[in-house]
NUFI-301447 format. One record per atom (N, C-alpha, C, O): residue number from 1; residue in three letters; atom name; x, y, z. Coordinates in nm, 3 decimals, decimal comma. Atoms other than C-alpha are relative to their C-alpha. Layout:
N
   num   residuo   atomo         X         Y         Z
   NUM       ala      CA         X         Y         Z
...
***
This chain:
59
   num   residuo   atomo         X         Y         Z
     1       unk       N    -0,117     0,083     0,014
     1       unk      CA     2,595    10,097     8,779
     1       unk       C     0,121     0,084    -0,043
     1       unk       O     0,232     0,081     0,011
     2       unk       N    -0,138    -0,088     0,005
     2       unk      CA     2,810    10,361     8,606
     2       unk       C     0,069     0,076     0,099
     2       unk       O     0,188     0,105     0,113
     3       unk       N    -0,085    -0,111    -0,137
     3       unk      CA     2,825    10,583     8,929
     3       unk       C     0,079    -0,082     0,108
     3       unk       O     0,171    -0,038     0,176
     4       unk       N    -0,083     0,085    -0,086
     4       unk      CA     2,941    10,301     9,127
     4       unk       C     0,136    -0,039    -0,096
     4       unk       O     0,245    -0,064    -0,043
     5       unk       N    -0,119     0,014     0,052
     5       unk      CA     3,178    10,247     8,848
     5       unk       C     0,088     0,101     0,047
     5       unk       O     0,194     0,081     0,106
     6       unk       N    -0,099    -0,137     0,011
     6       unk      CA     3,321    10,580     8,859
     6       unk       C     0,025     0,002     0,168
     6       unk       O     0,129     0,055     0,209
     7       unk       N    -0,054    -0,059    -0,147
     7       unk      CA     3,327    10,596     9,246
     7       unk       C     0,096    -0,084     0,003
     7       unk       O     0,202    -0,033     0,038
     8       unk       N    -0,090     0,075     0,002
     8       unk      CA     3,518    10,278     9,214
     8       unk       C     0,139     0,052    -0,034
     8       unk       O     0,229     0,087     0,042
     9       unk       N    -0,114    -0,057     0,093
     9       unk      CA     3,765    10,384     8,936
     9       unk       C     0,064     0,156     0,045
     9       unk       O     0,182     0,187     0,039
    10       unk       N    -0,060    -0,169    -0,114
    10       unk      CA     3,806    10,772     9,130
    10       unk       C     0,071    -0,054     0,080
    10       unk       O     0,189    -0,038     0,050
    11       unk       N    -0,050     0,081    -0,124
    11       unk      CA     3,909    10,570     9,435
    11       unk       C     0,138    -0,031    -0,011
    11       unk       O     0,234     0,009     0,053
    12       unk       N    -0,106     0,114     0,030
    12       unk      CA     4,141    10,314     9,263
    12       unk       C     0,090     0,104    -0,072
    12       unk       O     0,203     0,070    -0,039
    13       unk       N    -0,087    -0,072     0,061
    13       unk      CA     4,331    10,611     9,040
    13       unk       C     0,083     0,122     0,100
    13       unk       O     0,193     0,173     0,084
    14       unk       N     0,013    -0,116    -0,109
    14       unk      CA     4,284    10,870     9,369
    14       unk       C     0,187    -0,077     0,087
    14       unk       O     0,298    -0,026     0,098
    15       unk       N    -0,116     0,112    -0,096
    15       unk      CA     4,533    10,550     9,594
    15       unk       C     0,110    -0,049    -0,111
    15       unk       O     0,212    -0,107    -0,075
    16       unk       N    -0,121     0,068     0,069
    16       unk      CA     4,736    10,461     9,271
    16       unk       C     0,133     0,130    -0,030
    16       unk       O     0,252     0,140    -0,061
    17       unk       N    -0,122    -0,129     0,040
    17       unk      CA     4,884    10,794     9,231
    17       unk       C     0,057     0,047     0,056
    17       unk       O     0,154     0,112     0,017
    18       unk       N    -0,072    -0,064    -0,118
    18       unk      CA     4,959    10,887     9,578
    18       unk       C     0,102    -0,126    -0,032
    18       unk       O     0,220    -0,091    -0,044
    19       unk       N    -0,113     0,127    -0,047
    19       unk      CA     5,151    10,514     9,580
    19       unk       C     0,097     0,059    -0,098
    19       unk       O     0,192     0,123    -0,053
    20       unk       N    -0,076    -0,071     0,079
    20       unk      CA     5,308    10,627     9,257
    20       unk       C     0,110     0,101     0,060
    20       unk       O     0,232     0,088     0,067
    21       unk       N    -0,133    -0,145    -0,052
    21       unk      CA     5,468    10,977     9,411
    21       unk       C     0,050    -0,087     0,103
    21       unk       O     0,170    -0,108     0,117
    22       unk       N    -0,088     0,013    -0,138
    22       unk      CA     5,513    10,824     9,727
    22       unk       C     0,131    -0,134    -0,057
    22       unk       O     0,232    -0,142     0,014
    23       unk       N    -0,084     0,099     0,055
    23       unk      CA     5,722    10,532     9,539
    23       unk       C     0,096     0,041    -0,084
    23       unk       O     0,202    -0,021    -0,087
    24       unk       N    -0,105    -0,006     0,107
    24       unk      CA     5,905    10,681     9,272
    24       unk       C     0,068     0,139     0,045
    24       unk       O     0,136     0,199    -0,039
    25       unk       N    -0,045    -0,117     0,008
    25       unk      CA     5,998    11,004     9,469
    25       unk       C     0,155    -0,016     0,093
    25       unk       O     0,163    -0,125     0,149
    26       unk       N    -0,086     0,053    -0,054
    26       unk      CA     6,355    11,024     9,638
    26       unk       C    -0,012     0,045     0,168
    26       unk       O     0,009     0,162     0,199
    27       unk       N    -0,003     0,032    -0,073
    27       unk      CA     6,319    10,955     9,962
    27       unk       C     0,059     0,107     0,178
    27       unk       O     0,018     0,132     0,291
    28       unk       N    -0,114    -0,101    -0,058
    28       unk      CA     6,597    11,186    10,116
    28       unk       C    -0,074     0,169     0,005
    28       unk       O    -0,042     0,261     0,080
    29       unk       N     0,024    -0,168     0,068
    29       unk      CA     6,432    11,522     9,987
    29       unk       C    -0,120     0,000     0,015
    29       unk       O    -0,160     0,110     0,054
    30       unk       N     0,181    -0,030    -0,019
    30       unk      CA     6,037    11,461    10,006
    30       unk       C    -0,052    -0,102     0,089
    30       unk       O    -0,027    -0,221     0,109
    31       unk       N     0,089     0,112    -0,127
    31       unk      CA     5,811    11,337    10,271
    31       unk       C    -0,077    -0,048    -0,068
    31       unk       O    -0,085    -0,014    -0,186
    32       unk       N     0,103     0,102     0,089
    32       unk      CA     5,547    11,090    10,173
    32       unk       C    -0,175     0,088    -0,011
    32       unk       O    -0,250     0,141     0,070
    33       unk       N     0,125    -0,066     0,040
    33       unk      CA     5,245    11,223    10,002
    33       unk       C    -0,123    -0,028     0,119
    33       unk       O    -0,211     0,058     0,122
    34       unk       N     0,116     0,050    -0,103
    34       unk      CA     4,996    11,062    10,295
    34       unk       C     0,007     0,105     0,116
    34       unk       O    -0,103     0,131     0,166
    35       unk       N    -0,032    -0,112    -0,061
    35       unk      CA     5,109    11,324    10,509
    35       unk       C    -0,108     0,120    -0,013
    35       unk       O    -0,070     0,203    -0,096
    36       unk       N     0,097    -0,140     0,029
    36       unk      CA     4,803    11,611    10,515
    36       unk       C     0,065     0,059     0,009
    36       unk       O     0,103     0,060    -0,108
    37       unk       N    -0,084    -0,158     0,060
    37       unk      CA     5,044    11,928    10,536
    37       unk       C     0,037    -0,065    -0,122
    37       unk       O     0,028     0,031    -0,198
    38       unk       N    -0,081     0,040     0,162
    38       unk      CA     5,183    11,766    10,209
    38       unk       C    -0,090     0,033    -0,083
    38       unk       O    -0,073     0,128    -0,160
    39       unk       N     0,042     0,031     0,098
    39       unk      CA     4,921    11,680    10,030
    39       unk       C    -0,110     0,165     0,014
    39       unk       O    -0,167     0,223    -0,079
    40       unk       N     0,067    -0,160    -0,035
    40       unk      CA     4,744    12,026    10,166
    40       unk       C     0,087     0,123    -0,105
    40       unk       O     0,047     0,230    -0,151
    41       unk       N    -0,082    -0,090    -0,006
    41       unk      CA     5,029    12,178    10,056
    41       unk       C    -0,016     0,024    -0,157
    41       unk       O    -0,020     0,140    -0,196
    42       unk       N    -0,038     0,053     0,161
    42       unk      CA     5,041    12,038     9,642
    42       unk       C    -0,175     0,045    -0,034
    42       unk       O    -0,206     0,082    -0,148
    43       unk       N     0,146    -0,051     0,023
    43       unk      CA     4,639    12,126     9,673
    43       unk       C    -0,033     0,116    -0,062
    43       unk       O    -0,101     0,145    -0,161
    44       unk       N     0,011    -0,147     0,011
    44       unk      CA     4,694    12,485     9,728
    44       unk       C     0,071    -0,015    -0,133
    44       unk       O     0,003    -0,027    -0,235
    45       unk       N    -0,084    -0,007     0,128
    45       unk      CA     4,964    12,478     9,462
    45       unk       C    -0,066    -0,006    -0,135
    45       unk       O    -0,023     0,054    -0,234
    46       unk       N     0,065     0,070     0,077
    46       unk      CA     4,725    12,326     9,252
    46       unk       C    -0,072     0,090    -0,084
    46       unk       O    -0,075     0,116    -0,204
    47       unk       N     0,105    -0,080    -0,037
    47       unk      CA     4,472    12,547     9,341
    47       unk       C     0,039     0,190    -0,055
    47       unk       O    -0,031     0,286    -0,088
    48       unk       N    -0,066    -0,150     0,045
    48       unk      CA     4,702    12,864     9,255
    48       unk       C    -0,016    -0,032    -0,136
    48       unk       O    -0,104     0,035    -0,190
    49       unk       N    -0,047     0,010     0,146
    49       unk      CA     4,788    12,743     8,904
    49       unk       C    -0,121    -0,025    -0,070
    49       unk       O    -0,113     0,006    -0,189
    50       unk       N     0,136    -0,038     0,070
    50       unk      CA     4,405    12,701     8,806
    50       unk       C    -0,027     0,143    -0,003
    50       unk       O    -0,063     0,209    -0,100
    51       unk       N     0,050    -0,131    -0,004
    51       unk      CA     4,351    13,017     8,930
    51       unk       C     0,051     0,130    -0,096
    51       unk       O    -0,006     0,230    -0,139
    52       unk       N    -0,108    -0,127     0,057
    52       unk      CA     4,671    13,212     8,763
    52       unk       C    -0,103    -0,033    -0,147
    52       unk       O    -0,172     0,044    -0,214
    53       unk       N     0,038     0,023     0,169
    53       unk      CA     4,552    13,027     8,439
    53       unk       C    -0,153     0,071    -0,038
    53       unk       O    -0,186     0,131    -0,140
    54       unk       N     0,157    -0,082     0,059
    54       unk      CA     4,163    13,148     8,463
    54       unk       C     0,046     0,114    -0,032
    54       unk       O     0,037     0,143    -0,151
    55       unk       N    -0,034    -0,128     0,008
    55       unk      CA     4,301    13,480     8,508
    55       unk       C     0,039     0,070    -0,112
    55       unk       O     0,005     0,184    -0,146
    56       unk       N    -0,062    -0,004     0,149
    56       unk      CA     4,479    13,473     8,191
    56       unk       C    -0,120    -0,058    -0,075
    56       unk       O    -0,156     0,017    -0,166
    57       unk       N     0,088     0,010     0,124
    57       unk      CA     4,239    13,356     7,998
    57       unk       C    -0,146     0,099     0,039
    57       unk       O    -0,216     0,112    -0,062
    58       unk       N     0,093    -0,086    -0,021
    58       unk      CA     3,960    13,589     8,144
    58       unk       C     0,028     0,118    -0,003
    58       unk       O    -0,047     0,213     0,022
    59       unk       N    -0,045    -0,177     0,046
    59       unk      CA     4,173    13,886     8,056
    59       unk       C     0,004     0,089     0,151
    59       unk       O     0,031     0,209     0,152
***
């Protein structure tokens, strides 16, 4: 029951946050997060800034 919770609740936070950016961002200047190059794009980004940070902390 909890894992179906959590797949639930992943899901429902996963679709509330894209609506979020894609809602509160301006319009003029950023494409909508649903977009794969986009959201590909904020991944990598993502994906760099874990990495810089291990780095630093693994000396």
């Amino acid at each position: 029951m909890r894992f179906l919770f959590g797949i639930v609740l992943g899901c429902a936070l996963t679709i509330g946050g894209v609506y979020a950016v894609d809602h509160f961002t301006d319009r003029a200047t950023a494409r909508p997060m649903v977009n794969w190059d986009v959201v590909a794009k904020h991944v990598d980004g993502l994906t760099m800034l874990a990495r810089d940070g291990w780095r630093r902390i693994g000396g």
